[in-house]
PyMOL Python script that loads the backbone (N, CA, C, O; Angstrom):
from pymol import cmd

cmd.read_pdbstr("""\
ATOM      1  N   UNK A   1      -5.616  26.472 -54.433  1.00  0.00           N
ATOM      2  CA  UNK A   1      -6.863  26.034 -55.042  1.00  0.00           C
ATOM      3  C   UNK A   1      -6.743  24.551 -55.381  1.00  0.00           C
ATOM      4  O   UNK A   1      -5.756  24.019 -55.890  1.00  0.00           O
ATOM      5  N   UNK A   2      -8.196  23.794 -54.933  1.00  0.00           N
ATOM      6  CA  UNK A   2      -7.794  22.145 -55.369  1.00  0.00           C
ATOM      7  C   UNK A   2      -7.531  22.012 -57.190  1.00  0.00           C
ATOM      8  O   UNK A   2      -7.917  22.769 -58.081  1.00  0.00           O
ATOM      9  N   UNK A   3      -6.808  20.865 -57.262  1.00  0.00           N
ATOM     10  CA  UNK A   3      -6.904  20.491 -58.726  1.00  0.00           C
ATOM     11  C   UNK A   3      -8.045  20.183 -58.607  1.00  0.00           C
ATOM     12  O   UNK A   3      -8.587  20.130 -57.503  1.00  0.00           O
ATOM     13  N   UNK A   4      -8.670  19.905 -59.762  1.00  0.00           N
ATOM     14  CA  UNK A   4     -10.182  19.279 -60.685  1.00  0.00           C
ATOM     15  C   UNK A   4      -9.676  19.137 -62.020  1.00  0.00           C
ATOM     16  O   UNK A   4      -8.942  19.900 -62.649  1.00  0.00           O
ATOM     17  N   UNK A   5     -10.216  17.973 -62.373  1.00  0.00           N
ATOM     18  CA  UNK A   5     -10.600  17.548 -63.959  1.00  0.00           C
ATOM     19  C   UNK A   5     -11.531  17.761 -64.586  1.00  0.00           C
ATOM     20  O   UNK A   5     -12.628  17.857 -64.034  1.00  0.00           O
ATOM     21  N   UNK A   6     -11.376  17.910 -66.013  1.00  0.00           N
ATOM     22  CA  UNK A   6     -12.656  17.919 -66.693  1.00  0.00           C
ATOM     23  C   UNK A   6     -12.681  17.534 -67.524  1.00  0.00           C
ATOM     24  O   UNK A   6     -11.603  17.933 -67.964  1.00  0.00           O
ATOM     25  N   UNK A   7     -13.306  16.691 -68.641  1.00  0.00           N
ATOM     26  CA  UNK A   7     -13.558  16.375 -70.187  1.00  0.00           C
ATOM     27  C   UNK A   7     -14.791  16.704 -70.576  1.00  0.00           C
ATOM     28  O   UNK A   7     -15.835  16.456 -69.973  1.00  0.00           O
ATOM     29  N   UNK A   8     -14.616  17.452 -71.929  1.00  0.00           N
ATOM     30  CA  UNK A   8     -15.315  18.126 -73.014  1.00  0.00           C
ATOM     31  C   UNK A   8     -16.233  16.920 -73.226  1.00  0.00           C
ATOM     32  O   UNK A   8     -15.967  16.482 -74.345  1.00  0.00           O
ATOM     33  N   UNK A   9     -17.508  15.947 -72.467  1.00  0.00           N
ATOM     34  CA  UNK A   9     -18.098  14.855 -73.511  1.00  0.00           C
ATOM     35  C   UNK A   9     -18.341  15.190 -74.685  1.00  0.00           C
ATOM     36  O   UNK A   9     -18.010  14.479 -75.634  1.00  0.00           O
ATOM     37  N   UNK A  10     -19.150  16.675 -74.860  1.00  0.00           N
ATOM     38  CA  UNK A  10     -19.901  16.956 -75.922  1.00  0.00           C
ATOM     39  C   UNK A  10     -20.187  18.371 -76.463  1.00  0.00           C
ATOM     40  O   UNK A  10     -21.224  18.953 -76.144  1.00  0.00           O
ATOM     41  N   UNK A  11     -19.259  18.932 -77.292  1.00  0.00           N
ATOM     42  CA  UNK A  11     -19.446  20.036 -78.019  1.00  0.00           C
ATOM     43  C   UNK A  11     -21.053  20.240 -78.505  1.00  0.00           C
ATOM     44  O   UNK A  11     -21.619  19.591 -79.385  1.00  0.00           O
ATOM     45  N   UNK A  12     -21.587  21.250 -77.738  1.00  0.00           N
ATOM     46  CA  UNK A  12     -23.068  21.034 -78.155  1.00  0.00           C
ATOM     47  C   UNK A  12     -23.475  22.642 -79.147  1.00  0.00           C
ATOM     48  O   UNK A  12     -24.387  22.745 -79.967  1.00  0.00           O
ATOM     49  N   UNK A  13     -22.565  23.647 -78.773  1.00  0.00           N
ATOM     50  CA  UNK A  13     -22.783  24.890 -79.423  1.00  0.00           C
ATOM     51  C   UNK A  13     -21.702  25.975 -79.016  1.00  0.00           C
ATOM     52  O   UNK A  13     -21.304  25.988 -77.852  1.00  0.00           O
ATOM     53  N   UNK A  14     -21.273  26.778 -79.831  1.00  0.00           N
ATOM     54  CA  UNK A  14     -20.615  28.182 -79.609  1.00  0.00           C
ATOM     55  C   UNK A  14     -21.791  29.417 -79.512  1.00  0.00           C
ATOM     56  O   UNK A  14     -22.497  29.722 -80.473  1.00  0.00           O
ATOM     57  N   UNK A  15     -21.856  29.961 -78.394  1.00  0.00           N
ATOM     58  CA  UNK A  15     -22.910  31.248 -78.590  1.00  0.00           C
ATOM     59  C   UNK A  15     -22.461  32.166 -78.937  1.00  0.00           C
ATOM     60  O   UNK A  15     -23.211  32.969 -79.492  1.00  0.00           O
ATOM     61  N   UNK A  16     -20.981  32.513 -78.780  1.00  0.00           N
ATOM     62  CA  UNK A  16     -20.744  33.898 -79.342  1.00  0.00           C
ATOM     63  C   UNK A  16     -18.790  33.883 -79.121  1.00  0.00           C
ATOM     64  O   UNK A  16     -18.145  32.857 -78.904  1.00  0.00           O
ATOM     65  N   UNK A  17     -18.290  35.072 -79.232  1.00  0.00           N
ATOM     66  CA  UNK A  17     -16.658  34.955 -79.464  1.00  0.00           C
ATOM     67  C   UNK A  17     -16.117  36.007 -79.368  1.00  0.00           C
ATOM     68  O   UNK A  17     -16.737  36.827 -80.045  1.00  0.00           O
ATOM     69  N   UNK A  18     -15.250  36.452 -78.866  1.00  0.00           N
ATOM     70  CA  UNK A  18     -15.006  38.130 -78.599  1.00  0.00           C
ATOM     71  C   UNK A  18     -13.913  38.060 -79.297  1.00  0.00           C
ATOM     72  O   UNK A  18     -13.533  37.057 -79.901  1.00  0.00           O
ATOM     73  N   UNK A  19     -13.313  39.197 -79.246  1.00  0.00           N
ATOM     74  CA  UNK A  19     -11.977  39.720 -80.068  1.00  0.00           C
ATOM     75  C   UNK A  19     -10.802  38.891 -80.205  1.00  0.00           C
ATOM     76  O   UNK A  19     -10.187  38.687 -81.251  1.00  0.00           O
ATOM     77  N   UNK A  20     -10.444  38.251 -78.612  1.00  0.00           N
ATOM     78  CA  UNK A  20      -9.670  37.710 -78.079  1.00  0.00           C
ATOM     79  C   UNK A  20      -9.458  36.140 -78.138  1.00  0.00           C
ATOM     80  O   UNK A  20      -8.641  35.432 -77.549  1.00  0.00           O
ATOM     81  N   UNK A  21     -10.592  35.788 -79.160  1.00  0.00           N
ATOM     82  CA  UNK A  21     -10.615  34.249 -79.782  1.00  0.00           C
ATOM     83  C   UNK A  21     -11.304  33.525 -78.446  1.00  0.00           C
ATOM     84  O   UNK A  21     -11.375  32.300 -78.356  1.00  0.00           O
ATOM     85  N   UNK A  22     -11.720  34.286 -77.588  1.00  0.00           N
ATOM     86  CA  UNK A  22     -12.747  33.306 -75.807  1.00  0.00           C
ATOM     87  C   UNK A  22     -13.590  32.746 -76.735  1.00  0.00           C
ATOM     88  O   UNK A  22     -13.469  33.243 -77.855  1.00  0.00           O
ATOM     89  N   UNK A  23     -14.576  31.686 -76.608  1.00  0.00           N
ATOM     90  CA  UNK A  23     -15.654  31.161 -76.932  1.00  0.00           C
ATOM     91  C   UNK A  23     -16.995  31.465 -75.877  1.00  0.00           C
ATOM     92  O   UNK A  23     -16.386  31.899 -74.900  1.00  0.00           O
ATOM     93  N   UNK A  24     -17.848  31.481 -75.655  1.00  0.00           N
ATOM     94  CA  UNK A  24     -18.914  31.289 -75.063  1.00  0.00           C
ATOM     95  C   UNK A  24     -19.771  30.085 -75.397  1.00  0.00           C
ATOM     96  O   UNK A  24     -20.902  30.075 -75.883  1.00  0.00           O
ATOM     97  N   UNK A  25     -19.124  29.240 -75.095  1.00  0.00           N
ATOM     98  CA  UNK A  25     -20.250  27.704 -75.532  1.00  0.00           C
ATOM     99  C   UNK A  25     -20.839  27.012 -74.064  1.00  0.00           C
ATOM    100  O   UNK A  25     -20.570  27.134 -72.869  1.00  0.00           O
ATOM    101  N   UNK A  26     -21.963  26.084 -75.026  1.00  0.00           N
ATOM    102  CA  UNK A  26     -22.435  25.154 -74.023  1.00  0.00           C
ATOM    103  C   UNK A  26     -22.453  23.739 -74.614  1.00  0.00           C
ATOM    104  O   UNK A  26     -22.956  23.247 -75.624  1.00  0.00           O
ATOM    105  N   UNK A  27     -21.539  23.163 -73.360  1.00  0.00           N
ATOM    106  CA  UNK A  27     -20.931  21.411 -73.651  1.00  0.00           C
ATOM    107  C   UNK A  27     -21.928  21.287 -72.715  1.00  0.00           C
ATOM    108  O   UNK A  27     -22.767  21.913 -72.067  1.00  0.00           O
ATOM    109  N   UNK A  28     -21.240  19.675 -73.037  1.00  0.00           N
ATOM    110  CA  UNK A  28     -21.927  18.476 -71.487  1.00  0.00           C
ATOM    111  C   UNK A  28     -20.398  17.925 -71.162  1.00  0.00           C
ATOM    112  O   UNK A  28     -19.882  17.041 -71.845  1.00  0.00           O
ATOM    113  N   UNK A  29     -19.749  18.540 -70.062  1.00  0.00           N
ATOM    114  CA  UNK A  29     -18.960  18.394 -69.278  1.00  0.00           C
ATOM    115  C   UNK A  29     -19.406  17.174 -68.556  1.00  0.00           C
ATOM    116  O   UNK A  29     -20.580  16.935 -68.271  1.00  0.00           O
ATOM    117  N   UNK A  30     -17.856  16.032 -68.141  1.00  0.00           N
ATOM    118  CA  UNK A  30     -17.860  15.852 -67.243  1.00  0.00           C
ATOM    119  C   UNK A  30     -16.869  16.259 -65.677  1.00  0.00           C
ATOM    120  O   UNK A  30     -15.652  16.077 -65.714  1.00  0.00           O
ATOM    121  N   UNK A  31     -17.399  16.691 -64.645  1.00  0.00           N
ATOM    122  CA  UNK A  31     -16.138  17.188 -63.763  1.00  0.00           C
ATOM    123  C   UNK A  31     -15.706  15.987 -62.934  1.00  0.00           C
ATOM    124  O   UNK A  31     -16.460  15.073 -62.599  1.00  0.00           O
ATOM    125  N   UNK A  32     -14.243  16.098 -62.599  1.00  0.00           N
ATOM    126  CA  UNK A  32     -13.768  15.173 -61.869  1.00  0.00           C
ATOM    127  C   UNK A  32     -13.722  13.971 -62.223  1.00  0.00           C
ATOM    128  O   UNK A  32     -12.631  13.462 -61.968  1.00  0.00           O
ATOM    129  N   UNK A  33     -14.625  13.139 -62.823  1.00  0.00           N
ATOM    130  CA  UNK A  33     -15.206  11.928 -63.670  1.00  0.00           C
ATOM    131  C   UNK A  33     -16.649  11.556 -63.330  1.00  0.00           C
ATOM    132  O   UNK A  33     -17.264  10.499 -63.475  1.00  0.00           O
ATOM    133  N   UNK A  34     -17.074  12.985 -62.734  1.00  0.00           N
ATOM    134  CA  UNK A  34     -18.803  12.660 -62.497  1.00  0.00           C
ATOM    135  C   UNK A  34     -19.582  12.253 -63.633  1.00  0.00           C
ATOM    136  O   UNK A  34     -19.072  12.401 -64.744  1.00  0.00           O
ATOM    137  N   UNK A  35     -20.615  11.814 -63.546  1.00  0.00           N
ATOM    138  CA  UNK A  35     -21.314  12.413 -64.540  1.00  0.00           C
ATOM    139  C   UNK A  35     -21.536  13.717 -65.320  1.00  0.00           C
ATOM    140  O   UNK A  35     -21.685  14.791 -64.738  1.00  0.00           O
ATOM    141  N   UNK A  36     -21.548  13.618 -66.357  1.00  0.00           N
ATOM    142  CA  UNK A  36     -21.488  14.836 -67.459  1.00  0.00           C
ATOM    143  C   UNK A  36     -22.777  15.842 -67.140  1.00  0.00           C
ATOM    144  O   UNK A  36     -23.936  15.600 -66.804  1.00  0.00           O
ATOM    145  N   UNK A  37     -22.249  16.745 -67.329  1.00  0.00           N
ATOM    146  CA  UNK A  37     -23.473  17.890 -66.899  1.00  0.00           C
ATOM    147  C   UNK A  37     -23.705  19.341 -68.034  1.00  0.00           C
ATOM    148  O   UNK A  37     -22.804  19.965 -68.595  1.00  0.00           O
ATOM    149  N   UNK A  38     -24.631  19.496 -68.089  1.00  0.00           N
ATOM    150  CA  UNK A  38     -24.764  21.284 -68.995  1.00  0.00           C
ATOM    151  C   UNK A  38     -24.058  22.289 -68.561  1.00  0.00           C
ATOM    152  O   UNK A  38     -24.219  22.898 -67.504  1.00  0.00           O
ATOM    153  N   UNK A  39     -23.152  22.494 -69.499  1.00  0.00           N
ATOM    154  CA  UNK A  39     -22.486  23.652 -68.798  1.00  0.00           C
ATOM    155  C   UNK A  39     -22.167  24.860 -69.689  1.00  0.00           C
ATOM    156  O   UNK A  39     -21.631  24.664 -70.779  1.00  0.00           O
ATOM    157  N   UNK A  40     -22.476  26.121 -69.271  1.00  0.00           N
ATOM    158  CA  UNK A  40     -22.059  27.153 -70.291  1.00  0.00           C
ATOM    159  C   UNK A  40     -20.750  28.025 -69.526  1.00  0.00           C
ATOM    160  O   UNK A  40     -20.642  28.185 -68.310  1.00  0.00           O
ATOM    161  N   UNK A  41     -20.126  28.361 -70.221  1.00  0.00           N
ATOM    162  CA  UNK A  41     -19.247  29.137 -69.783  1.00  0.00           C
ATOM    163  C   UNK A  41     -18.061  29.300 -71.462  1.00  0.00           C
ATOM    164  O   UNK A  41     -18.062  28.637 -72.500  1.00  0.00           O
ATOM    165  N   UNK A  42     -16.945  30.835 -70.875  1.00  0.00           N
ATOM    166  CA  UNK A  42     -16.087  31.259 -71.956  1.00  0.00           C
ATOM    167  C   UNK A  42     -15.046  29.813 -71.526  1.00  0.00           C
ATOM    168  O   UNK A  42     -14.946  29.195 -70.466  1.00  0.00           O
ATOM    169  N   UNK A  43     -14.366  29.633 -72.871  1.00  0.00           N
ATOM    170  CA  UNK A  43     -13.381  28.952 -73.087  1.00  0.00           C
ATOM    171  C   UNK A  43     -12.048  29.783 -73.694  1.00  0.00           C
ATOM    172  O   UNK A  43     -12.367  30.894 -74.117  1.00  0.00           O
ATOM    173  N   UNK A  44     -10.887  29.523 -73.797  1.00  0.00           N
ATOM    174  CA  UNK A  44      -9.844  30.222 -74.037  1.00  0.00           C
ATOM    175  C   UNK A  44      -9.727  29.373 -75.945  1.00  0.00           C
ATOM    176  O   UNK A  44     -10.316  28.292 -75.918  1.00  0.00           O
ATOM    177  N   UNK A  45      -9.429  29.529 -76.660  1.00  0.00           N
ATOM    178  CA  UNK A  45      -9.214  28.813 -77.889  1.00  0.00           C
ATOM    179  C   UNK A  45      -8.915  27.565 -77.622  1.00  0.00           C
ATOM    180  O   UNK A  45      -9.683  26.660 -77.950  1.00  0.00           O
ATOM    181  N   UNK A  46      -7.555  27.296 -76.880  1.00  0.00           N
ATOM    182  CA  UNK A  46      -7.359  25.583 -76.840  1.00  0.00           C
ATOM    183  C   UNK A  46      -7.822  24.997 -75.916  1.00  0.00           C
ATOM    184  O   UNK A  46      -7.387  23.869 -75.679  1.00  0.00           O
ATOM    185  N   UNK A  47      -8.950  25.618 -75.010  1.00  0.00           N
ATOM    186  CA  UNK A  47      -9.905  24.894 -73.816  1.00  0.00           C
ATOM    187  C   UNK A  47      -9.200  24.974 -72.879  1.00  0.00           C
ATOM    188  O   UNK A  47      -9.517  24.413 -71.830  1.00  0.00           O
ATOM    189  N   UNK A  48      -7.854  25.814 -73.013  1.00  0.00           N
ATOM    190  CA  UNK A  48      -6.767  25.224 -71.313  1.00  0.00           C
ATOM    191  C   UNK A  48      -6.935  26.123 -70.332  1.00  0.00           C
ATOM    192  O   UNK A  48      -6.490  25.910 -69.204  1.00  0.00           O
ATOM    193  N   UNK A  49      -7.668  27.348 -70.683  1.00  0.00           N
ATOM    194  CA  UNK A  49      -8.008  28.024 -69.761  1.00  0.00           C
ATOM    195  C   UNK A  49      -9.629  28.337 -69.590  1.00  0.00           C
ATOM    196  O   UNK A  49     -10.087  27.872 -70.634  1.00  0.00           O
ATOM    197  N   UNK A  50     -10.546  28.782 -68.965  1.00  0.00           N
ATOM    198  CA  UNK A  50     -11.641  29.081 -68.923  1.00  0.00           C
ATOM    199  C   UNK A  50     -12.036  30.035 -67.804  1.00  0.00           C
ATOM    200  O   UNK A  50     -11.341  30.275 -66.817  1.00  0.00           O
ATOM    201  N   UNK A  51     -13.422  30.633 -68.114  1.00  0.00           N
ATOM    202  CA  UNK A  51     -13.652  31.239 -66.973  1.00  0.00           C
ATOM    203  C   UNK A  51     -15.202  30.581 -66.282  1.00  0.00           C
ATOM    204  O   UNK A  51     -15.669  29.473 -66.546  1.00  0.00           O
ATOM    205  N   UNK A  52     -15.832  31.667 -65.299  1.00  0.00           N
ATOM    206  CA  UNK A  52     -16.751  31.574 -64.452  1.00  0.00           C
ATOM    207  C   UNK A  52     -17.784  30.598 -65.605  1.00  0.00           C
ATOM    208  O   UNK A  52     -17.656  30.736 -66.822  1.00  0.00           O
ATOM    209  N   UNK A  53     -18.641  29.769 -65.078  1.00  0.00           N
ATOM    210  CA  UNK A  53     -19.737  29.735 -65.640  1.00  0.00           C
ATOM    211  C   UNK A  53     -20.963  28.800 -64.971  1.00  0.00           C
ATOM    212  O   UNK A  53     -20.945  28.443 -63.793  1.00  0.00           O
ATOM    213  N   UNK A  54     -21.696  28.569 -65.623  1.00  0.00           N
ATOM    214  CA  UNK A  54     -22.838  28.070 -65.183  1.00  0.00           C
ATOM    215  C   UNK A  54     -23.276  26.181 -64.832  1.00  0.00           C
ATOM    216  O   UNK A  54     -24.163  26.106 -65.682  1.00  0.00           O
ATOM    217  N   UNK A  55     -23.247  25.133 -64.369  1.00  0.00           N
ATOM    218  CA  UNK A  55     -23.504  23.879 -64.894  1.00  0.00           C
ATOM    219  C   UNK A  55     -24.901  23.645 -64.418  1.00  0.00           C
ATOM    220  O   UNK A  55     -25.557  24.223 -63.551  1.00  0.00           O
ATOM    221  N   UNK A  56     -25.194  22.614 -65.237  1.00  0.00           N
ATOM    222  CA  UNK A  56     -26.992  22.775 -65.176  1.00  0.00           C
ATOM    223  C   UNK A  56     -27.024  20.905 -65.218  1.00  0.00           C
ATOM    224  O   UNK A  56     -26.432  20.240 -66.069  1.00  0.00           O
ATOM    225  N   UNK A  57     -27.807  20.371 -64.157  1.00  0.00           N
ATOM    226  CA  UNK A  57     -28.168  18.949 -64.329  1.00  0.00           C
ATOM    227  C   UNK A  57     -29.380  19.026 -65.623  1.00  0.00           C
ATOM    228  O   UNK A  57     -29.696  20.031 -66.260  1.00  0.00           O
ATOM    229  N   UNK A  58     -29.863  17.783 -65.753  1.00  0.00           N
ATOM    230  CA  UNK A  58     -30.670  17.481 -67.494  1.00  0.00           C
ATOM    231  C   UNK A  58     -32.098  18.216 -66.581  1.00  0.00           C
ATOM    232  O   UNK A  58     -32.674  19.102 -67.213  1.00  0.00           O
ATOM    233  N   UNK A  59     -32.459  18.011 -65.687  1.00  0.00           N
ATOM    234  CA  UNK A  59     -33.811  18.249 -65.404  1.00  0.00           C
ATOM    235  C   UNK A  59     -33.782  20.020 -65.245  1.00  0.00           C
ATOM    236  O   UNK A  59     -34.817  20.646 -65.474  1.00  0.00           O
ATOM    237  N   UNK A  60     -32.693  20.634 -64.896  1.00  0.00           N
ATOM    238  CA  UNK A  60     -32.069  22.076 -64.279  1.00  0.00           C
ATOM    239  C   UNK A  60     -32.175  22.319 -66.384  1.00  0.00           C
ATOM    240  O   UNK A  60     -32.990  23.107 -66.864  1.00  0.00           O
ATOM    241  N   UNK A  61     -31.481  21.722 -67.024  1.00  0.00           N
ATOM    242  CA  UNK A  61     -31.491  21.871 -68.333  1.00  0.00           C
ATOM    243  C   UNK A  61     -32.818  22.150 -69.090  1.00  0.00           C
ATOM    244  O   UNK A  61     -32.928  23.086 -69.883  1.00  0.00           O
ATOM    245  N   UNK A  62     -34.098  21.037 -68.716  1.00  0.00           N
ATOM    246  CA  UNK A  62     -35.184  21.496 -69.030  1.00  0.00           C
ATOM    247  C   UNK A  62     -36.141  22.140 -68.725  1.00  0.00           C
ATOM    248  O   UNK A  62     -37.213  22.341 -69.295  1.00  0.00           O
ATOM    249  N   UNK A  63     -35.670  22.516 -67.664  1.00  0.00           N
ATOM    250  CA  UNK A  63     -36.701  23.608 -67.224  1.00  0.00           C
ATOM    251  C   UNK A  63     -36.275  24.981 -67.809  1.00  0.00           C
ATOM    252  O   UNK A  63     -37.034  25.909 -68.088  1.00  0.00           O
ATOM    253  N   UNK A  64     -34.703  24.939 -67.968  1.00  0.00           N
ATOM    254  CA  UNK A  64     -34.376  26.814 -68.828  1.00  0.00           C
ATOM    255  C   UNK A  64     -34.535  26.274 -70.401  1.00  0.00           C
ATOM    256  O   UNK A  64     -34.310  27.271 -71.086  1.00  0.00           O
ATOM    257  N   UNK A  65     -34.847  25.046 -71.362  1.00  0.00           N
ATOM    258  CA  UNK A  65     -35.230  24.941 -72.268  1.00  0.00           C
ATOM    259  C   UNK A  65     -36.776  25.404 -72.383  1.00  0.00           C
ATOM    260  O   UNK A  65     -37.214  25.941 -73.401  1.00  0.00           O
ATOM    261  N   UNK A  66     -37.555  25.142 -71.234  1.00  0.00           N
ATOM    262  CA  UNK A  66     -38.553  25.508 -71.042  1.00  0.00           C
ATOM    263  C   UNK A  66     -39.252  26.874 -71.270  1.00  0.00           C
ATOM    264  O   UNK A  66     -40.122  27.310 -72.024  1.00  0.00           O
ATOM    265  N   UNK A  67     -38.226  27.494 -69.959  1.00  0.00           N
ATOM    266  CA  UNK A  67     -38.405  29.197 -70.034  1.00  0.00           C
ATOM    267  C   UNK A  67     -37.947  29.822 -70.685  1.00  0.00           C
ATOM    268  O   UNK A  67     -38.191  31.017 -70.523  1.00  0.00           O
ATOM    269  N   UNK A  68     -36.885  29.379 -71.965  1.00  0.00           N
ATOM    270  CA  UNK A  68     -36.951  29.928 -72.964  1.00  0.00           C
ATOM    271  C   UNK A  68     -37.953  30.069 -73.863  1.00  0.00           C
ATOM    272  O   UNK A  68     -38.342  31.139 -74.331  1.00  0.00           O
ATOM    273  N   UNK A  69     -38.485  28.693 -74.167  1.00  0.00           N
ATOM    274  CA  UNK A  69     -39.463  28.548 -75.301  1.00  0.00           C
ATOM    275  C   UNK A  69     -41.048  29.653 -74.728  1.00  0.00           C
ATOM    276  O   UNK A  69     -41.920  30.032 -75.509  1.00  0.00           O
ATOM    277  N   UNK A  70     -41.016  29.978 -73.076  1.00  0.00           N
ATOM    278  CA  UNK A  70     -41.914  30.541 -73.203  1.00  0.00           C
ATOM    279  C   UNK A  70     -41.880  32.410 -73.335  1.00  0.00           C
ATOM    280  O   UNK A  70     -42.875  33.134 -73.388  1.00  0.00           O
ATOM    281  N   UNK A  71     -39.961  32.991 -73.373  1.00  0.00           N
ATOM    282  CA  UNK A  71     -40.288  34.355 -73.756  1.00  0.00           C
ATOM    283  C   UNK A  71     -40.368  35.152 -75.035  1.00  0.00           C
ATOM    284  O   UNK A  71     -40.186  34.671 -76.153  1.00  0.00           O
ATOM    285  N   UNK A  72     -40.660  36.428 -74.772  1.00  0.00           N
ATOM    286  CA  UNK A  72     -42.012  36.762 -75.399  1.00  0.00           C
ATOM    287  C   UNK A  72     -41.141  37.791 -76.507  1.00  0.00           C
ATOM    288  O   UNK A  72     -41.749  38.422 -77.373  1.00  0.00           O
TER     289      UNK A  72
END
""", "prot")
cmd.dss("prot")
cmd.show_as("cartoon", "prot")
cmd.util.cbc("prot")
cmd.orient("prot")
């Protein structure tokens, strides 16, 4: 599997936390040294491990800010 980098820009929220101390948050990652992006996914406590998750560009960001604000 290739290496990749990442830095945490911006702790933006924890959504939830299981038994096992995982986090479920959403930062603004940057990967590789791209630009920083929305990203949700579990974290391990000291961030060194993680799993599957989601990254969302700002416009990809407002449109699910969007379709949130519109359910019912």
């Amino acid at each position: 599997m290739p290496e990749f980098t990442y830095e945490i820009v911006e702790s933006i929220g924890v959504l939830s936390e299981n038994p096992k101390g995982w986090t479920k948050e959403l930062n603004l990652i940057s990967w590789n040294g791209r630009e920083p992006k929305y990203d949700i996914r579990e974290w391990a406590p000291d961030h060194e491990k993680m799993g599957k998750g989601v990254t969302l560009s700002k416009d990809e960001m407002a449109a699910l800010q969007e379709a949130v604000k519109n359910l019912k």
